[in-house]
C-alpha positions, 0 to 999 in steps of 0.5 A, spaced: 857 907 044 852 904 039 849 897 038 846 892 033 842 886 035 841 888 042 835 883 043 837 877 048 836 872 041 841 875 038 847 877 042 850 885 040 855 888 037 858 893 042 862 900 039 866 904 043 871 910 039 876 905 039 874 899 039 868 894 038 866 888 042 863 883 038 861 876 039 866 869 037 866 866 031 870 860 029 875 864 024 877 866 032 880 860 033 887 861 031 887 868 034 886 866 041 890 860 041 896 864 039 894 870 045 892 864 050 900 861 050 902 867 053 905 866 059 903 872 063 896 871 061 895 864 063 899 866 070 892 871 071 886 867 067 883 860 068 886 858 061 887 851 060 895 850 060 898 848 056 892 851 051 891 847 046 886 849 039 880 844 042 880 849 047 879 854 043 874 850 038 870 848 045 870 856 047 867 858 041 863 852 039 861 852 046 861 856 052 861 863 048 854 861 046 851 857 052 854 864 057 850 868 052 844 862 053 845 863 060 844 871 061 852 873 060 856 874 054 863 873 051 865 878 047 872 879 042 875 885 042 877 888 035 879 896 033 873 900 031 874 898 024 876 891 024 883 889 025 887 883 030 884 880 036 886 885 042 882 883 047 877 878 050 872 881 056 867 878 058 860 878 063 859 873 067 850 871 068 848 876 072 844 874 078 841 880 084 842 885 080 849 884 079 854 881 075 862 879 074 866 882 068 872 878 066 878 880 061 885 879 058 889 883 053 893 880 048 901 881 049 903 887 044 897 890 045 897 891 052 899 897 055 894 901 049 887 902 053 883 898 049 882 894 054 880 899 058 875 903 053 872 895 052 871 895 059 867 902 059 863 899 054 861 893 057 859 897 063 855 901 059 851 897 056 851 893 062 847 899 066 844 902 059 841 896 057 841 890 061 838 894 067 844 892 072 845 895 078 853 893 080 859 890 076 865 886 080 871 884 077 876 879 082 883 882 081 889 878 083 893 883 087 900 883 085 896 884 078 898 891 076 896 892 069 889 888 070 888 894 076 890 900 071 885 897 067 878 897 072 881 904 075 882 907 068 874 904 066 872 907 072 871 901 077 873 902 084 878 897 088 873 896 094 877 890 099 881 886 099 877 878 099 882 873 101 882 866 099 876 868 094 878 862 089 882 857 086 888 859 082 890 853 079 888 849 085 891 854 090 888 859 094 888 867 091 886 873 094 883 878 090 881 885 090 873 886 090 873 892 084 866 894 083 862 900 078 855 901 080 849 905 075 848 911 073 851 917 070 856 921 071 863 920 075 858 919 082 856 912 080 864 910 078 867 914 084 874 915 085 879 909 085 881 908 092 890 906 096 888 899 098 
C-alpha cells in the first residue's frame, strides 16, 4: 500500500494491488447517483430513498469534506490505474482509539474482491498511520456479501449486538466486526461461526 498527502490538511490517496482509494471530487456525482438507485444497496446502507442528484451534490460538496475535517475519511474506490467507480468505503472520526469503517459496492462490481482489498487498505492505513488500535464494522445479519467482504479483509465477527441502530426507523440488529493492529494474522484472528 502507498500514500500520497498523508498529512491531516490533505486527505490521502490510498493504493492497494488492485484498487485506489481516493478522496470524492464532484465529477463523482453521477457515478453515485447511478449505484445509489440499486436497490440492494439502499436495503443495507443509509442512502437517502429515493436518491436524488442533490444528495449526491451534498456528499461530495459537503460530508466527505467535513468527516475528513472531523477526523474520519470518505473515500472513492476506482482500479489502480483508474477506470469506473467500484466502490465507497469510508472511516467513521475515530474516538478512544477506535473507529468504525463503512462501505458499499457498486452492483456489476461486487462479488470481484475490490471491496475487500479496500477494505485491507483502509485498514492498513488505519493502524499504520493513524495510530488506531481497533476498527469495527456494524454488519446486518442477513447480509451475506458485506460479511464475505470483512472475513476476506481479516475482520473478525465477534456477537451479535441487538437492536444497535435504526434501519429506516426500524430497529436492526448487527453483527459487531472487529480487526485489531499489528502485523501478522494474530491481530486479524480467524472469522469465527455466529
Amino acid at each position: 500500500m502507498t500514500t500520497a498527502g498523508s498529512d491531516r490538511g490533505q486527505q490521502p490517496t490510498l493504493t492497494g494491488e488492485r484498487v485506489r482509494l481516493r478522496p470524492w471530487r464532484r465529477d463523482d456525482v453521477d457515478a453515485i447517483v447511478a449505484a445509489c438507485q440499486d436497490l440492494e444497496l439502499q436495503r443495507w446502507t443509509q442512502v437517502p430513498v429515493p436518491y436524488r442528484r442533490e444528495d449526491a451534490e451534498g456528499f461530495v460538496g459537503g460530508i466527505a469534506s467535513g468527516t475528513w475535517a472531523a477526523g474520519g475519511a470518505l473515500f472513492a474506490v476506482e482500479p489502480r490505474d483508474g477506470g469506473p467507480l467500484l466502490a465507497s468505503i469510508g472511516l467513521f472520526p475515530p474516538s478512544d482509539g477506535f473507529a468504525e469503517a463503512g462501505y458499499w459496492t457498486v452492483a456489476e462490481h461486487r462479488g470481484r474482491g475490490y471491496t475487500a482489498e479496500a477494505l485491507g487498505v483502509l485498514a492498513d492505513w488505519v493502524f499504520g498511520h493513524l495510530a488506531l488500535r481497533r476498527l469495527e464494522l456494524h454488519v446486518d445479519p442477513a447480509n451475506v456479501g458485506s460479511r464475505r467482504v470483512a472475513e476476506r479483509a481479516g475482520f473478525v465477527a465477534e456477537g451479535l449486538v441487538r437492536q444497535r441502530f435504526l434501519h429506516r426507523g426500524h430497529p436492526s440488529d448487527v453483527l459487531l466486526y472487529a480487526r485489531l493492529g499489528g502485523s501478522g494474522a494474530a491481530s486479524r484472528g480467524t472469522p469465527s461461526a455466529v
